[in-house]
C-alpha positions, -999 to +999 in steps of 0.1 A: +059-436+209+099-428+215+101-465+202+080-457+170+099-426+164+135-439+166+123-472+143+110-438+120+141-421+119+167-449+119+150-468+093+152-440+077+185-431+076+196-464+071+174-469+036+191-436+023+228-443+029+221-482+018+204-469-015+230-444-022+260-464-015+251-492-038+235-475-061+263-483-094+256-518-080+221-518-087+221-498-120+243-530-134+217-558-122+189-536-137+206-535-173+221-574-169+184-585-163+164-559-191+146-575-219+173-554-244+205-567-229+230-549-213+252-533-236+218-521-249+204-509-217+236-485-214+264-508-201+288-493-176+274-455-190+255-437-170+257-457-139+239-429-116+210-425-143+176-424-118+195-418-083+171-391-080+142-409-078+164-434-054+172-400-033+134-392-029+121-421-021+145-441-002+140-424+038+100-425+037+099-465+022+131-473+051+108-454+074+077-469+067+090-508+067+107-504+097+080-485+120+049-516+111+081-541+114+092-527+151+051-521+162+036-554+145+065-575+162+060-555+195+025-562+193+023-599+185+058-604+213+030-600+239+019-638+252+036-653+224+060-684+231+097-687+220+090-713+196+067-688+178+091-660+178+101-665+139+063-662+128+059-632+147+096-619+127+079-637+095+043-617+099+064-580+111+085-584+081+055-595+052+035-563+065+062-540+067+070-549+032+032-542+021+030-506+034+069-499+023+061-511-012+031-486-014+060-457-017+083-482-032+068-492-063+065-453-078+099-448-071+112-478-084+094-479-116+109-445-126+146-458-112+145-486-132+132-469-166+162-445-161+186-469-159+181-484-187+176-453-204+206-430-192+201-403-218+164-395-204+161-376-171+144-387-145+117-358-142+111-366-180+112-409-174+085-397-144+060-373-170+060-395-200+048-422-174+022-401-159+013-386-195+011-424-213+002-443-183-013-425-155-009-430-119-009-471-122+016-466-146+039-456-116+024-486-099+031-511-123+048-541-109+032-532-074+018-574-071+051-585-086+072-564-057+054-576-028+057-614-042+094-608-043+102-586-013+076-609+012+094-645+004+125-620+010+120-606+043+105-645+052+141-657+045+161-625+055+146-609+089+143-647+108+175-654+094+190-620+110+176-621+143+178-659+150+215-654+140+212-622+163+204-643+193+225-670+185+259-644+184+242-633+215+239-666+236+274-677+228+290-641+240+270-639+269+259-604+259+236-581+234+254-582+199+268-549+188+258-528+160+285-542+140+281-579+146+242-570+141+256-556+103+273-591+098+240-612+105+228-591+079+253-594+052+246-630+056+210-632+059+204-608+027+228-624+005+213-660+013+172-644+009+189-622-022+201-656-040+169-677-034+145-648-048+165-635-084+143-653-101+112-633-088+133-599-092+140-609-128+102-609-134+095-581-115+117-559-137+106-575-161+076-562-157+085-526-149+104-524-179+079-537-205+060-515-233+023-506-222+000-528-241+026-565-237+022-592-220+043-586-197+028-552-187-004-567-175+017-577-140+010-619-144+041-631-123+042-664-132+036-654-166+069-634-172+089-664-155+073-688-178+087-667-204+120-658-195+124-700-187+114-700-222+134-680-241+162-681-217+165-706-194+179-711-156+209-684-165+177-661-175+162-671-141+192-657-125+206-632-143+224-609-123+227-629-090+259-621-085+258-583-083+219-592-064+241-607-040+269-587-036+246-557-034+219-570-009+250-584+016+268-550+015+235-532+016+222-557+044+252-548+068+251-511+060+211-511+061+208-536+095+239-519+108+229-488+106+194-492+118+209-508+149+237-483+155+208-448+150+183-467+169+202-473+201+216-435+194+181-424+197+166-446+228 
């Protein structure tokens, strides 16, 4: 249970100061990778337009990722071989994303809508949803999330602790929190720059008009049609602040986590 409650709290704590931090950086990717185009979507204005929904959200969806990661890894450690050890990181990390996404999704929906609409406040973005589309309005892009954060975490959280272990071995002793944060830079800028494509559709999707094709949720769909009308640089459209995001936020979020959780055990 101490376990359980320290993966709680510094999960927590890590997802808020991650989210907030970087939170410019992930306002630009969302308008580089709207349907309308930057400028369109509000440019360098408003670069804090839907940090409240960000604010709200970001502790309970750490939390809730990190507790199933730390219990469904501590569960399937037991008789497991070493050779098996990245499944068990690969199976943690894939249900940890499920149940985080659940309080994910809502929050991200109205984020995104924000930022690409910086003149609308984020209570309003959040009623006009609820009012046009009901609840599974806030869910849209719920199928599209999970296909994008579970190929993630299968690149990212194997990646971090096999590089964890490695650092390790050659020292001779535990990594500390910091060295922990670097694994993590470099682990979520590699899984960041292999799965753009699948972000691209998944704001794609949160950011279409009720009643398009793109607002039914088909994946493969909205990448057929963004190959279509624009290509690989479509494909990847904002990579580079994906990337530059997701390795700053990767050593600030696995650092963190590493650096409360021993605090708290």
């Amino acid at each position: 249970p101490r376990e359980s409650w320290a993966a709680l709290a510094a999960g927590g704590v890590a997802g808020v100061c991650v989210d907030l931090i970087l939170f410019p950086l992930d306002t630009v990717k969302t308008r580089l990778q709207s349907p309308q185009g930057f400028r369109k979507a509000g440019g360098f204005r408003g670069i804090y337009a839907g940090v409240p929904s960000t604010a709200i959200g970001s502790f309970p969806n750490a939390a809730a990722f990190f507790i199933t990661y730390e219990n469904v890894k501590s569960m399937l450690h037991h008789g497991s071989t070493s050779y098996l050890t990245p499944a068990t990181h690969m199976v943690a990390a894939s249900l940890g994303e499920v149940v985080a996404c659940l309080i994910r999704v809502p929050s991200e929906v109205v984020k995104q809508r924000a930022q690409v609409s910086p003149s609308s406040s984020t209570l309003r973005i959040l009623s006009h949803t609820l009012y046009h589309e009901g609840v599974q309005g806030l869910y849209r892009g719920y199928k599209s999330t999970v296909l994008r954060e579970i190929p993630f975490s299968l690149v990212q959280f194997p990646l971090w602790e096999s590089l964890k272990d490695l650092w390790s071995w050659k020292q001779g002793h535990v990594v500390d929190s910091w060295q922990s944060a670097v694994c993590g830079a470099f682990a979520g800028g590699f899984a960041a720059a292999v799965t753009t494509p699948l972000d691209v559709a998944k704001t794609r999707i949160m950011l279409a008009k009720a009643g398009s094709s793109n607002a039914s949720g088909n994946v493969l769909a909205a990448l057929g049609g963004i190959w279509r009308t624009q290509g690989l640089s479509g494909l990847f459209a904002g990579v580079v602040p994906r990337m530059a995001a997701i390795s700053l936020g990767g050593f600030i979020f696995l650092g963190t986590y590493e650096k409360t959780r021993q605090l708290l055990l």
